[in-house]
C-alpha positions in Angstrom: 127.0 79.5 119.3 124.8 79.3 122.2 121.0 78.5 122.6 119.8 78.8 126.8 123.0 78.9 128.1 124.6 75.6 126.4 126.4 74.7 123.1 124.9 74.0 119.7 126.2 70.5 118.2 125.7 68.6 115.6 126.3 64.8 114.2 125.3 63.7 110.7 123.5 60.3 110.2 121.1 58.7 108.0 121.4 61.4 105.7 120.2 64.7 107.9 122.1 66.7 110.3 121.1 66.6 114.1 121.1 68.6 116.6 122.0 69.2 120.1 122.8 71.2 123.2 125.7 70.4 125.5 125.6 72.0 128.8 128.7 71.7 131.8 132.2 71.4 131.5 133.3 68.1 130.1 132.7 65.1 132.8 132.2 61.1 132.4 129.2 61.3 133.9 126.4 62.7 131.1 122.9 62.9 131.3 121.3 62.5 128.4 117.9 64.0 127.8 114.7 63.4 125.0 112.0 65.4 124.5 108.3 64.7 123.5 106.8 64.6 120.5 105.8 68.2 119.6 108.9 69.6 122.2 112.6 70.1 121.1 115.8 70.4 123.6 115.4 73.6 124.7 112.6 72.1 126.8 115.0 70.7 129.4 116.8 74.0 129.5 116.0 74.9 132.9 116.3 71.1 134.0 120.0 71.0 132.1 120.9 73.8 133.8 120.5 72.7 137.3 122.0 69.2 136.0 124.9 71.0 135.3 126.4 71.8 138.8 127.2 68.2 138.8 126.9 66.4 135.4 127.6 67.0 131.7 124.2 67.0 130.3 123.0 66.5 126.5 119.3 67.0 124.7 118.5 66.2 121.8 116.2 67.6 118.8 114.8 64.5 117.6 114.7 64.6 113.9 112.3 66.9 112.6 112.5 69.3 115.7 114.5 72.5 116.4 117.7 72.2 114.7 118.1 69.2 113.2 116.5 68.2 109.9 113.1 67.3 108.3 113.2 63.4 107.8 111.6 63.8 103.8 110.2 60.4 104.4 108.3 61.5 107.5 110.1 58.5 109.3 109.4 59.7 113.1 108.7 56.1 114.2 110.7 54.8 117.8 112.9 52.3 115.7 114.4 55.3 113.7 114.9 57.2 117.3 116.7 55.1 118.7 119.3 54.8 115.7 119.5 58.2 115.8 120.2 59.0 119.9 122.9 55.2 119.0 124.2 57.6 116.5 124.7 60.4 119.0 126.1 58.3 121.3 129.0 57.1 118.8 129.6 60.8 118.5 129.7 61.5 122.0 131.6 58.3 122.5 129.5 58.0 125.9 130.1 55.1 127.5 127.9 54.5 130.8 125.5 57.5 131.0 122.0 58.2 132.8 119.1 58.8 130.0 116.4 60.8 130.9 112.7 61.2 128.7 110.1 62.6 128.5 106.7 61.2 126.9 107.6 59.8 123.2 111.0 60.5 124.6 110.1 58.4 127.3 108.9 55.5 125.2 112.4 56.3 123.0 114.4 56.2 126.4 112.7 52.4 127.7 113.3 50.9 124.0 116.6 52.4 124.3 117.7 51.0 127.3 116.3 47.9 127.0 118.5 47.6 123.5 122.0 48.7 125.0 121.5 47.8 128.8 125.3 47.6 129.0 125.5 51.9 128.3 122.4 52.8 130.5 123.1 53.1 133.9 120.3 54.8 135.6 116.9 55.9 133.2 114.5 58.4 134.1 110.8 58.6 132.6 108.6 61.6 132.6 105.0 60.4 132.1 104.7 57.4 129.8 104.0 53.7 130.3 102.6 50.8 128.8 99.2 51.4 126.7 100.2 55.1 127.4 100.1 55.5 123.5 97.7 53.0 122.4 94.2 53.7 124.9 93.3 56.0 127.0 92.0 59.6 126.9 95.5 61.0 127.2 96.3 59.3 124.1 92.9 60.5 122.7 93.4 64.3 123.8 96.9 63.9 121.4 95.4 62.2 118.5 93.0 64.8 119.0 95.2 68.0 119.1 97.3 66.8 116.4 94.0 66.7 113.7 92.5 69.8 114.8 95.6 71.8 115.1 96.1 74.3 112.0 99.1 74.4 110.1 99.5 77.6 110.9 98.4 80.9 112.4 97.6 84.5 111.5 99.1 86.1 114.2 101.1 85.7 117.6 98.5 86.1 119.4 96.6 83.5 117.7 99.3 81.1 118.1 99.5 82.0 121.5 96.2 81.2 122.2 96.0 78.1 121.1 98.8 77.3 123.7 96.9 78.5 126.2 94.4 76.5 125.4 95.5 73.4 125.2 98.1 73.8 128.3 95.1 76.1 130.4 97.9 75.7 133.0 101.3 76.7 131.2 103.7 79.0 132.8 104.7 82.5 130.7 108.3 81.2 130.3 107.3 78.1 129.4 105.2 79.6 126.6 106.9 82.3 125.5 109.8 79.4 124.7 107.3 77.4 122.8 106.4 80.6 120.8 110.2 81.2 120.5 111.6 77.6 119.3 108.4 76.1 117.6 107.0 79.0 115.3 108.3 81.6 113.1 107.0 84.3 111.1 106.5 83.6 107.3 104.9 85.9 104.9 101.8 87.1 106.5 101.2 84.2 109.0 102.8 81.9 112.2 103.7 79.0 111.1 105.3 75.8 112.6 109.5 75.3 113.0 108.8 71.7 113.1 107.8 68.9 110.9 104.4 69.2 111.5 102.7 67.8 108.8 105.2 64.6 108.7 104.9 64.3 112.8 101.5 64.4 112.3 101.2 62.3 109.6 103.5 59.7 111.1 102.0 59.7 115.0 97.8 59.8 113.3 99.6 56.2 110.8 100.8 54.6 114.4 97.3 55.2 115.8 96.5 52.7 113.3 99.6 50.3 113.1 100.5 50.1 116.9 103.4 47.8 115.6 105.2 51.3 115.1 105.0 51.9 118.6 108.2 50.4 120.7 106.5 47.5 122.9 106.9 49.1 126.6 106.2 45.8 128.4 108.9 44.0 126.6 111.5 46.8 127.2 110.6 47.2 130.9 110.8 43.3 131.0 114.1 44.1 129.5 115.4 46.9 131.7 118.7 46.0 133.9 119.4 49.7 135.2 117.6 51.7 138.0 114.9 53.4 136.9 112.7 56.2 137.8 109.1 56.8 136.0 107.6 60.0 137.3 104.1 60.2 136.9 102.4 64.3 137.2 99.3 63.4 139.6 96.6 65.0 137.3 97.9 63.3 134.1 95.7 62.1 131.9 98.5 60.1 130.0 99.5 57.1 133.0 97.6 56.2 135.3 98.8 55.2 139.3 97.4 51.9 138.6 100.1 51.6 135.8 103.0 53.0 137.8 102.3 50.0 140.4 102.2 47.5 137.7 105.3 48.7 136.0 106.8 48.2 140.1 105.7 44.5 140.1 107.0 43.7 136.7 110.5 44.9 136.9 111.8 45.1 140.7 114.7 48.1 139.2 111.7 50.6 138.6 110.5 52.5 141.2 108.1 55.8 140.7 106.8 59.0 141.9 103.8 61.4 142.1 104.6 65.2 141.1 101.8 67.1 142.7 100.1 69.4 140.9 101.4 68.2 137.4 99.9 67.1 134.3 101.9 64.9 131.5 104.3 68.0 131.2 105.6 67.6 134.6 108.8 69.6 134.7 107.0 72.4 133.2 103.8 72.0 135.6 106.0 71.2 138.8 109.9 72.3 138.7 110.9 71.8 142.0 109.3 68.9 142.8 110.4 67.2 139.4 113.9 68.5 140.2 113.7 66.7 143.6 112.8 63.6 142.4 115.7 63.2 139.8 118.7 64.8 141.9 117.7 62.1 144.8 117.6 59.4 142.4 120.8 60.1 140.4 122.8 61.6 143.6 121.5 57.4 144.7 122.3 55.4 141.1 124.5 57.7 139.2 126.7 59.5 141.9 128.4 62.7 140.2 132.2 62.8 140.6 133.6 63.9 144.0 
C-alpha cells in the first residue's frame, strides 16, 4: 500500500501498532522525520519526496496520529516519544541517520539526540526552542486553539473553515491534506482521525506540569551532532533572540530565517525550507556518491 507516493509500515511496541511511510529505494543514509503535535507523516510528503533523490527517508505517525494507534492512557508526553521513534529505530535497524522535526517533533528530535548522540549524525529543527512550549504567545495561541477547538464539525465546510482560520495563510494542498488525513465523515458530522481528546488532554496537563516537557537547554547542552534550527521569520513560536542564544550555547547549532514563514515553515515557505536542509545535509550528512 501506498499513501503520497511512499510505503505504509508498521512496528508494534508498548502495546499499539505504529505507523510509518518509507520513501526511496533502500540506502544507509536515512532521514528520519517527526511531525508536530496536531500533524501526522504525510505532512513531510512533499519534503520526503524531494529527500528522496538522494536519501532513504522515514516519518513517523506519532502515536495517536494517522495510522498508528490511540495510546488508551492518553500518554503523549516526550518521554514516551522518544521510546517509541528508539523503537522504530530497532525496527529499521538504523544505525547513523539525520533526524529531522518539526515543533513537538522538534522538541522530540533535541531529547532524542541528546539521548543516543552516537545514532544522530546531523539534526534538523523546524521552529522550536527553549521556553518555546512553556511562555510566550505562540505557546498561548496553541493552548488556546486546543480548548476552543470543537470535537467535531457539521460539515466540510465547516471544518474547512476553521483551518482557514487558524492558518489565514495555508496553501490549498496543504489544506485539502489536513482535511484528507485528519477528519473523516461519521454519521452526520466531521470529526477528528486523531486522538484529539487525549492530545488535548495530555498537552492542556503539561501546561501545568512543565516537568512533562523534555528540558531543551539540557539536550542542546547535550547535542554532539550538527545541527540546524530553522526558525519561519513571522513565527510567533521562537524568537531570533532565542536562535542566537541556542548559537552561544552549543557551538554545533547553527540556524536560519525562512522568509515569509510562520511556525509551519515547510508549508508557509517550500523552497526556501528545502534550501536550507539540502545545503546542510549535502554539508554534514553527504548522500552516497
Amino acid at each position: 500500500m501506498a499513501t503520497a507516493d511512499g510505503i505504509d509500515r508498521y512496528f508494534h511496541f508498548d502495546g499499539l501498532r505504529h505507523h510509518y511511510i518509507v520513501w526511496g529505494a533502500d540506502n544507509d543514509r536515512t532521514v528520519l522525520m517527526l511531525h508536530g503535535i496536531r500533524g501526522y507523516a504525510g505532512t513531510w510528503a512533499m519534503v520526503a519526496k524531494r529527500l528522496a533523490k538522494d536519501y532513504r527517508v522515514i516519518a513517523l505517525d506519532h502515536r495517536g496520529r494517522g495510522g498508528s494507534d490511540w495510546c488508551p492512557r492518553a500518554d503523549y508526553f516526550a518521554e514516551t516519544y522518544v521510546l517509541d521513534i528508539a523503537a522504530l529505530v530497532r525496527c529499521e535497524r538504523l544505525s547513523a541517520f539525520a533526524l529531522v522535526g518539526h515543533s513537538m517533533g522538534g522538541a522530540n528530535a533535541f531529547a532524542y539526540a541528546a539521548r543516543h548522540p552516537e545514532q544522530v549524525a546531523a539534526l534538523v529543527i523546524e521552529d522550536i526552542g527553549p521556553g518555546s512550549s512553556e511562555a510566550g504567545v505562540g505557546k498561548e495561541r496553541i493552548l488556546r486553539e486546543l480548548r476552543q477547538t470543537p470535537s467535531s464539525f457539521s460539515s466540510w465546510d465547516e471544518a474547512a473553515s476553521y483551518w482557514r482560520r487558524i492558518r489565514p495563510g495555508i496553501s490549498a494542498d496543504a489544506l485539502n491534506s489536513r482535511l484528507t488525513e485528519t477528519m473523516v465523515a461519521k454519521e452526520d458530522k466531521v470529526a477528528w482521525r486523531y486522538d484529539f481528546e487525549g492530545v488535548r488532554k495530555a498537552r492542556l496537563q503539561a501546561a501545568q506540569d512543565p516537568s512533562k516537557l523534555p528540558d531543551l537547554w539540557t539536550c542542546i547542552d547535550n547535542l554532539l551532532c550538527p545541527t540546524l534550527v530553522i526558525r519561519g521569520a513571522n513565527s510567533d513560536f521562537v524568537t531570533a533572540d532565542s536562535l542566537a542564544s541556542m548559537r552561544g550555547r552549543n557551538h554545533r547549532i547553527e540556524t536560519h530565517e525562512t522568509p515569509d514563514a510562520t511556525h509551519y515553515v515547510h508549508d508557509d515557505n517550500f523552497p526556501d525550507f528545502m534550501l536550507a536542509i539540502e545545503a546542510f545535509l549535502g554539508r554534514t550528512f553527504p548522500p552516497n556518491e
